[in-house]
Structures are given as C-alpha cells and as structure tokens.
N, C-alpha and C positions, 0 to 999 in steps of 0.2 A: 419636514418630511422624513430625514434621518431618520430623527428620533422617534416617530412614529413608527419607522418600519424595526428599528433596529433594539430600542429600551426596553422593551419591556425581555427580548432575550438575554441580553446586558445585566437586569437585574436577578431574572433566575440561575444567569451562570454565576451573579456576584453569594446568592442563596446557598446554590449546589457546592462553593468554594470554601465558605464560610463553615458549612458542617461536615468537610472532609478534614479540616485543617483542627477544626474541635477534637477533631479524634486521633488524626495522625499526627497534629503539632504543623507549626505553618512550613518550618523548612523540610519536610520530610518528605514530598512530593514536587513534582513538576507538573505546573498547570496549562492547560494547552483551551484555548479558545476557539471553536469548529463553527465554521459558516459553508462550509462546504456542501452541504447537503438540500443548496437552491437550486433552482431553477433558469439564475442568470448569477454572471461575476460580479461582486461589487465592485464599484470604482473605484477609482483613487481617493475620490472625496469621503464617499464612503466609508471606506476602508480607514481613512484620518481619523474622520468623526466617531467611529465605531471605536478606536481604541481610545480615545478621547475621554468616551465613557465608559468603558473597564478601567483607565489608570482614575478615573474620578469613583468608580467602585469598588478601589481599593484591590481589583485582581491584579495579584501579581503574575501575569502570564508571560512564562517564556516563548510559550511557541501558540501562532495564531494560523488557522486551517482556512486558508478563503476558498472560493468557487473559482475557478478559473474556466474560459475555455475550452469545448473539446471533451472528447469522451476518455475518462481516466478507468479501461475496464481491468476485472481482477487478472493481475499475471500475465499480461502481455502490453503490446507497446502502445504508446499515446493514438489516439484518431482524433484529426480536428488538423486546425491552421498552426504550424509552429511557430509562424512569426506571428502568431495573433497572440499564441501563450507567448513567447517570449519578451512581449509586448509588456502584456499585463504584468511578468512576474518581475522584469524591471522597474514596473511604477511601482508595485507591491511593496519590493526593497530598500524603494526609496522611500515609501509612505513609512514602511516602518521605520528606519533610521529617523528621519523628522519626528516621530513622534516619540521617539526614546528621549528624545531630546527636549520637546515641547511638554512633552506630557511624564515626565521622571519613573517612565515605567522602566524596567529592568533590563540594565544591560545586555543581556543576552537574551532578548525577546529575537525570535526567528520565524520565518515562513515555515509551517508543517504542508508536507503535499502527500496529500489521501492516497491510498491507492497509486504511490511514486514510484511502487519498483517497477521493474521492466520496461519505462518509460525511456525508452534506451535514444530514441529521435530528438527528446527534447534535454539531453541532458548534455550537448551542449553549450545552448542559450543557460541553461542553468549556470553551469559554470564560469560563462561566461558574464553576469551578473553578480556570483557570489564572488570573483573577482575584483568588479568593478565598483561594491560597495565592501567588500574586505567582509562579507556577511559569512552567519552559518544559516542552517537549514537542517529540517528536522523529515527525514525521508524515512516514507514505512514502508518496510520488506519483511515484516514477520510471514504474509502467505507467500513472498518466493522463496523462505527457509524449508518450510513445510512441503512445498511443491521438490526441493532438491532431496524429501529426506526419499518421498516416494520415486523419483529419481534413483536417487542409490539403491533403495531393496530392489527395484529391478534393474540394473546392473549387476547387481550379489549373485541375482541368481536363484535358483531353487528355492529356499522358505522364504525369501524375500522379492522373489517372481510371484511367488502367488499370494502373498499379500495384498502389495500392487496390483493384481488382476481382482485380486476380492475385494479391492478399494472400488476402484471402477466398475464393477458388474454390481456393486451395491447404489452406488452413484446412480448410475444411471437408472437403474429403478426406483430410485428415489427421487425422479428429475423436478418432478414439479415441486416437492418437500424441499430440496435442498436451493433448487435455485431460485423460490421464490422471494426470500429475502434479501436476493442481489439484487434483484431484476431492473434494477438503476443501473448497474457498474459491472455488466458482464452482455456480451449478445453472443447467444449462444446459437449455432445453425444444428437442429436438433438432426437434420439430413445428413450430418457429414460427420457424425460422431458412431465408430464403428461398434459391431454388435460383441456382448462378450465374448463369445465365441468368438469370433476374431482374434481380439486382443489375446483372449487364452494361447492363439496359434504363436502368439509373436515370442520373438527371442529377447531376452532384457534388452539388449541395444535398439531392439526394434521400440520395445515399451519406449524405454528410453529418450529415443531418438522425436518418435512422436510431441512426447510432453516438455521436453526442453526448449525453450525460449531460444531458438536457432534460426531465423527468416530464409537463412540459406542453404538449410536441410530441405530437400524437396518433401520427406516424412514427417518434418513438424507440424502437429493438426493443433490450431490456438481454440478450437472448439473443447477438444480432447482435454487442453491442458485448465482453458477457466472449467470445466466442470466439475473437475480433480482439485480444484485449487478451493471450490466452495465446498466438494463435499469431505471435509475435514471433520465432521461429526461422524465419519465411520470410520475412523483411523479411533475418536475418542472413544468409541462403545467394542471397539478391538480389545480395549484395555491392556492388559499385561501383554497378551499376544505382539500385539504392535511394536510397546516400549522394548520387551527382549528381543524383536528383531531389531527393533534400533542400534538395541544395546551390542546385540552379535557382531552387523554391519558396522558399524562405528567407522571404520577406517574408509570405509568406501562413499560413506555419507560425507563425515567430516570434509575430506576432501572435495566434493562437490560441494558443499556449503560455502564453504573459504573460499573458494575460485569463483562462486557465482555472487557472495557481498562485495569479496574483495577487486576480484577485475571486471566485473559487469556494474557493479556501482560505484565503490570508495573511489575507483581511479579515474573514472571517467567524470563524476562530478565533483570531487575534491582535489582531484590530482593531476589535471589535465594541462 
C-alpha cells in the first residue's frame, strides 16, 4: 500500500534528479525531497519506507519536506495542536536517523519545514528534538526576508513609505490574482484588511507596526501582513524603483533583516 501510494513519486523525483545533475554535475546542488503538499501527515512507517525508496533510487537527498499537522500559513505563526506537531517531528527525526543508517543515504539528510518561518509557538518542540537527536533542519524564511525589506522602506520614511503603500494598494487589488495560488497556506479575513487610503494615512511605524510579526502589538493585523507577504510580484514589476529603494534603505533594512533571522529564528531554534 506504501508503494502504491508513494513510487510512482519516488520515481519522477529519481527522473527530475537525474536530469538536473546531467547538467549541473551531481555535487553541485542540494536535493530536497517534498511531500508536503497532502492532505494528511505521513507516518512514521511511511516516512521509513518512503526513503527506503529514494536511497534505492539512488537520490541523494539532503533534506526531506513531509506534511505535518496544522496549518503552516505564509508569514505568521503555526495554527493547529503543538504537541500533536511536536509529536510527529520527533518520530520524523527519528525515522530519519534509522534510515541514514539502514538505508546509507547521506549524512546530512535533514527535516525541511515549508512555510517554517514565524512558526514562533513550535520552535520550541523543534529544538527540543534537534537536541535530542544532535540533528540539523532545513527552515524556509525567504518570505520573512521580503516581508522585513517592506518593513524597513516604511520605517525610512518618505520614498520608501510610499513604496510600501504602492505595494499594498497594488496588492489588494490584485486580491484574487495574487492570493489564489496560496489559497492552501494563507487565510486571509478580506473584512479586516484596511482600505488604501488608510494605510496612505499611516506613519512608517504605524505601516510598520501593522505588518510586523509582533502578537503583542495590539496594531499587528496577520491579515495585513499574509497579503503583503504573497503579493511580492509587485515589488518584482517595480523593477529598478524598488531595488534603489533597497539600495538607498540598506541600513534600515539590513538591520531588520539580521534581528528578524537572527533572534526570531537562529536563536530560538538552534540556540536555545
């Protein structure tokens, strides 16, 4: 029943593997194996037998993406049972160690978790596991980078306040465009997401304060900040605009950026 459900993906990722590595050479990438995008977790046995059959297809995968418990939405914190996930990512850690071992897949094969930043509730069962098997982990925070940069031009101020407001007043009229390829990993309450005009009123701290991943700001709206967090295709068709506000900002971003990797992720799940 596994292998029914699971081989025939097994062999298109061993396909997709095969003709990345023809071209870039086999050591010149990192390969990551996604199961993430079901409907239910897989289990432990599962989860065995599954790499069972990537280390017999010859993928060398570092990092494997499973489905866990609970809703992992973009840019804000975990919803769901945490000891139901802390549950799971302890057998996960374990499955994986046994099977590095059973099956001579590669030393540094790690749990990857989708959609892991600002997952601020369960990070520390996380670390609490990456401890207890001496493991590493493969956490994605490229969109809480993106969300800090829009952060900083509105703290900057002036051409980087209205950026920021011509992100969002683009955003939101592109609502159904931008958020309908989340619509798994985001719930957005379209009632409580204010009008541009609004926002135009607001002061950078206010923008700011809104979009920031803070639960204890009474101004932080997580409607506000997933919609800013998907609609990153109008930051890309800003083009230059955008980049030389980056570029001006730099010091006001940087610094949010390094505050928000480094003490809202590296320390709380590596360093704890």
């Amino acid at each position: 029943a596994i292998a029914k459900k699971y081989l025939l993906g097994v062999c298109e990722a061993a396909n997709i593997y095969e003709k990345i590595a023809s071209i870039k050479g086999e050591d010149n990438f990192i390969t990551e194996v996604s199961m993430d995008e079901t409907n239910l977790p897989q289990t432990p046995v599962e989860m065995f037998f599954t790499l069972a059959m990537v280390a017999d297809a010859k993928i060398p995968a570092q990092t494997i993406a499973p489905k866990f418990t609970g809703r992992f939405n973009k840019g804000v914190d975990y919803v769901g049972n945490v000891a139901q996930f802390a549950k799971e990512f302890d057998q996960d850690v374990a499955v994986i160690a046994a099977a590095v071992k059973q099956f001579a897949l590669p030393s540094n094969l790690k749990l990857s978790v989708h959609s892991g930043s600002d997952k601020f509730s369960i990070y520390g069962p996380i670390s609490k596991t990456l401890k207890k098997f001496n493991a590493g982990l493969h956490l994605k925070t490229a969109g809480t980078t993106w969300l800090e940069e829009v952060i900083g031009l509105a703290m900057a101020g002036g051409q980087g306040l209205q950026i920021a407001n011509k992100i969002y007043a683009n955003a939101l009229g592109r609502f159904d465009e931008l958020c309908g390829p989340y619509a798994t990993v985001i719930d957005i309450d379209k009632s409580k997401l204010p009008s541009p005009q609004v926002v135009a009123s607001w002061s950078g701290p206010d923008f700011a304060a809104a979009l920031r991943h803070d639960q204890s700001c009474p101004k932080y709206n997580p409607n506000f900040r997933q919609l800013i967090h998907v609609g990153y295709k109008v930051a890309v068709e800003l083009g230059s605009e955008y980049i030389s506000a980056l570029e001006k900002y730099e010091d006001v971003i940087a610094k949010g950026v390094k505050e928000n990797i480094l003490d809202k992720h590296i320390r709380p799940v590596f360093m704890a």
